[in-house]
C-alpha positions as protocol buffer text, in pm:
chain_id: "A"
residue {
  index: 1
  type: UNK
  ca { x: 0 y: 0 z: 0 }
}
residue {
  index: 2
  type: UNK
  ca { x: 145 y: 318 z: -99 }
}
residue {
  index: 3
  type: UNK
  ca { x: 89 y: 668 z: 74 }
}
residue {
  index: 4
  type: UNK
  ca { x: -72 y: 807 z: -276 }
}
residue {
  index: 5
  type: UNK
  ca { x: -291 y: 488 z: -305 }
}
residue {
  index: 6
  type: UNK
  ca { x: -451 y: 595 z: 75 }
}
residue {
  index: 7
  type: UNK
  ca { x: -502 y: 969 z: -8 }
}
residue {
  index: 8
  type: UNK
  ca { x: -702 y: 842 z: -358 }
}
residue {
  index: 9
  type: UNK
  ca { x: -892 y: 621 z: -151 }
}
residue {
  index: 10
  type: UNK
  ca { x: -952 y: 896 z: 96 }
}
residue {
  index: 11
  type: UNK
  ca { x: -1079 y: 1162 z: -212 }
}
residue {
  index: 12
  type: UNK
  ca { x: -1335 y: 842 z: -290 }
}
residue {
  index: 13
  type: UNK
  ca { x: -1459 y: 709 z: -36 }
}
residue {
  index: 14
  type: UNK
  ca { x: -1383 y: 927 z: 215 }
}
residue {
  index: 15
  type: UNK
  ca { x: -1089 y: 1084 z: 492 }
}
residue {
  index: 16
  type: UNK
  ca { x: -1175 y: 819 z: 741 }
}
residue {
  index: 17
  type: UNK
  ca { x: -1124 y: 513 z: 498 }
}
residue {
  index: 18
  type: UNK
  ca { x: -730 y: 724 z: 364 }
}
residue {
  index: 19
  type: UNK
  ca { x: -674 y: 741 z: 754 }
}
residue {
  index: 20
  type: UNK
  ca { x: -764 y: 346 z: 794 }
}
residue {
  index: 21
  type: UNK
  ca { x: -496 y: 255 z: 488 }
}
residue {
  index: 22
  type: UNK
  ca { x: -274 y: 450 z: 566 }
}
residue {
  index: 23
  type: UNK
  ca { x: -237 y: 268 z: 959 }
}
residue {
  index: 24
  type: UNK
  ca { x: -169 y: -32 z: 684 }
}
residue {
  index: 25
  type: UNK
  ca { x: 172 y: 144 z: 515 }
}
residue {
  index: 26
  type: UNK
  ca { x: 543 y: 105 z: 667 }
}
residue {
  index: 27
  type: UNK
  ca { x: 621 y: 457 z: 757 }
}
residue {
  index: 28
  type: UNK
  ca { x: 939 y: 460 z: 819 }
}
residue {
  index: 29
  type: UNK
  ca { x: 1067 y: 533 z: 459 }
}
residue {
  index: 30
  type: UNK
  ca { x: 797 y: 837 z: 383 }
}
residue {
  index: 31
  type: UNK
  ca { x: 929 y: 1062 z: 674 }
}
residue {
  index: 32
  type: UNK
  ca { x: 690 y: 1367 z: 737 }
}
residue {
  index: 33
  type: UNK
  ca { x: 495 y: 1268 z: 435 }
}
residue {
  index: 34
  type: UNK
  ca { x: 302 y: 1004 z: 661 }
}
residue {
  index: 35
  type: UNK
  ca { x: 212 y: 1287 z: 929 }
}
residue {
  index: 36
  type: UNK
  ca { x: 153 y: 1555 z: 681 }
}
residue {
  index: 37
  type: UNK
  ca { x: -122 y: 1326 z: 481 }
}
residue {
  index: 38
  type: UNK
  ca { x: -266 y: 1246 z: 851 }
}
residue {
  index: 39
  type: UNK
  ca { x: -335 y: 1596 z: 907 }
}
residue {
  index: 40
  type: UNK
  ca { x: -480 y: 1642 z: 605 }
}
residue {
  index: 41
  type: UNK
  ca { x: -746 y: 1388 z: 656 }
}
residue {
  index: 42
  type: UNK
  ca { x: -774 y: 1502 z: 1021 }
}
residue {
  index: 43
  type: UNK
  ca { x: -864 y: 1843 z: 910 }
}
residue {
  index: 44
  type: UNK
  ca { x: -1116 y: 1724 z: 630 }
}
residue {
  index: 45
  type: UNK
  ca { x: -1290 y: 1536 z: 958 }
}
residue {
  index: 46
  type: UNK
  ca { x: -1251 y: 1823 z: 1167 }
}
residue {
  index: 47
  type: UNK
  ca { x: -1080 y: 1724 z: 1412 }
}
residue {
  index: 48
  type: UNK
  ca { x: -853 y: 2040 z: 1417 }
}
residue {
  index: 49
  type: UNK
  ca { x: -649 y: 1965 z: 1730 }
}
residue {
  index: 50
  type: UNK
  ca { x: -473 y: 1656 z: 1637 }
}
residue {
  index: 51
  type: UNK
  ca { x: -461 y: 1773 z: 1244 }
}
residue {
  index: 52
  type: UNK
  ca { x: -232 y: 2076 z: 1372 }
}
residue {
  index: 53
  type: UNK
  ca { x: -34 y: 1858 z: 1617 }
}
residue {
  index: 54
  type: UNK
  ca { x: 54 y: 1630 z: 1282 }
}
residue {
  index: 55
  type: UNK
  ca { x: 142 y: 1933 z: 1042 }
}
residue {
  index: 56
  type: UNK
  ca { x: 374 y: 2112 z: 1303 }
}
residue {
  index: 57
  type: UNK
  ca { x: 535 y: 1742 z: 1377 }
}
residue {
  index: 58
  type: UNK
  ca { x: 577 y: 1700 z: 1034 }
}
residue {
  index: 59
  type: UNK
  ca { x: 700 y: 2038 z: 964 }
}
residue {
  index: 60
  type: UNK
  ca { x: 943 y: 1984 z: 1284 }
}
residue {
  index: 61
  type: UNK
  ca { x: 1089 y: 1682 z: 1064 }
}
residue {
  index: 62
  type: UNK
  ca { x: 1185 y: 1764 z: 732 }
}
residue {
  index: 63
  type: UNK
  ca { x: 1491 y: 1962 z: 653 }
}
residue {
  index: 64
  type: UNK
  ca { x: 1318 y: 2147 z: 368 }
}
residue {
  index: 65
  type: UNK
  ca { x: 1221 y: 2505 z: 491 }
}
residue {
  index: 66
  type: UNK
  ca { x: 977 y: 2583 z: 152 }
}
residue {
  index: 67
  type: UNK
  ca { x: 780 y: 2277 z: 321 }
}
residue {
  index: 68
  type: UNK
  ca { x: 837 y: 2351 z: 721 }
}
residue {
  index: 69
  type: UNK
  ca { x: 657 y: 2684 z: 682 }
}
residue {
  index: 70
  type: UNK
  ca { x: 361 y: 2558 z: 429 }
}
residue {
  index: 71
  type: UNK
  ca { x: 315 y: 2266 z: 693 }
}
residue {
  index: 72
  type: UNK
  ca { x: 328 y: 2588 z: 995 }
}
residue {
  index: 73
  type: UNK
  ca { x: 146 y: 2779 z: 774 }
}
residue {
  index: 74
  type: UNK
  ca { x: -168 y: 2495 z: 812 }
}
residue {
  index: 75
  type: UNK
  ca { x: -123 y: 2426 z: 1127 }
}
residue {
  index: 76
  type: UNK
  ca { x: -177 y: 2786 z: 1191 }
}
residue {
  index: 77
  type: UNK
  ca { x: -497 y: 2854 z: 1003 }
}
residue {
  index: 78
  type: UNK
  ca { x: -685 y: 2601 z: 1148 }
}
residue {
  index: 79
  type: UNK
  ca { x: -916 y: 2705 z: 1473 }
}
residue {
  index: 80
  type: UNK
  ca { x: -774 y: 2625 z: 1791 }
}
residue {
  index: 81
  type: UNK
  ca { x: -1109 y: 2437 z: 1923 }
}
C-alpha cells in the first residue's frame, strides 16, 4: 500500500477510509509525508487539534524550509477548538 494509493482512496470514499490505509503502510521510509497526509485527513474530519499537532510534527521533521513553513502555515490557520 502506498501513501498516494490511501489519499485516492480517501478523495473516494472518504478521509476516514485514507486514515484506515494508511495505519496499513510502513512509515518509516515516507518521513513527514506520513504525518503531513494524517493531518490532512484530520482536518477534512474536523478534528482540528490533532490535524495541527501532525502538520507542526511533520514540519518539525523535514529539513526542507519551503515545506516547514507551508506545513506551519496549516497548522496555523486552522481554529484552535
Amino acid at each position: 500500500m502506498t501513501l498516494n494509493r490511501a489519499v485516492a482512496i480517501a478523495n473516494v470514499d472518504g478521509a476516514a477510509a485514507g486514515l484506515e490505509l494508511i495505519e496499513s503502510i510502513d512509515a518509516s521510509s515516507l518521513g513527514h509525508r506520513v504525518d503531513a497526509v494524517r493531518a490532512h485527513l484530520l482536518e477534512r474530519l474536523g478534528e482540528f487539534q490533532e490535524a495541527k499537532a501532525l502538520y507542526l510534527q511533520a514540519a518539525s521533521t523535514t529539513d526542507n524550509t519551503a515545506e516547514q513553513r507551508y506545513l506551519e502555515e496549516r497548522a496555523a490557520r486552522l481554529p484552535s477548538s
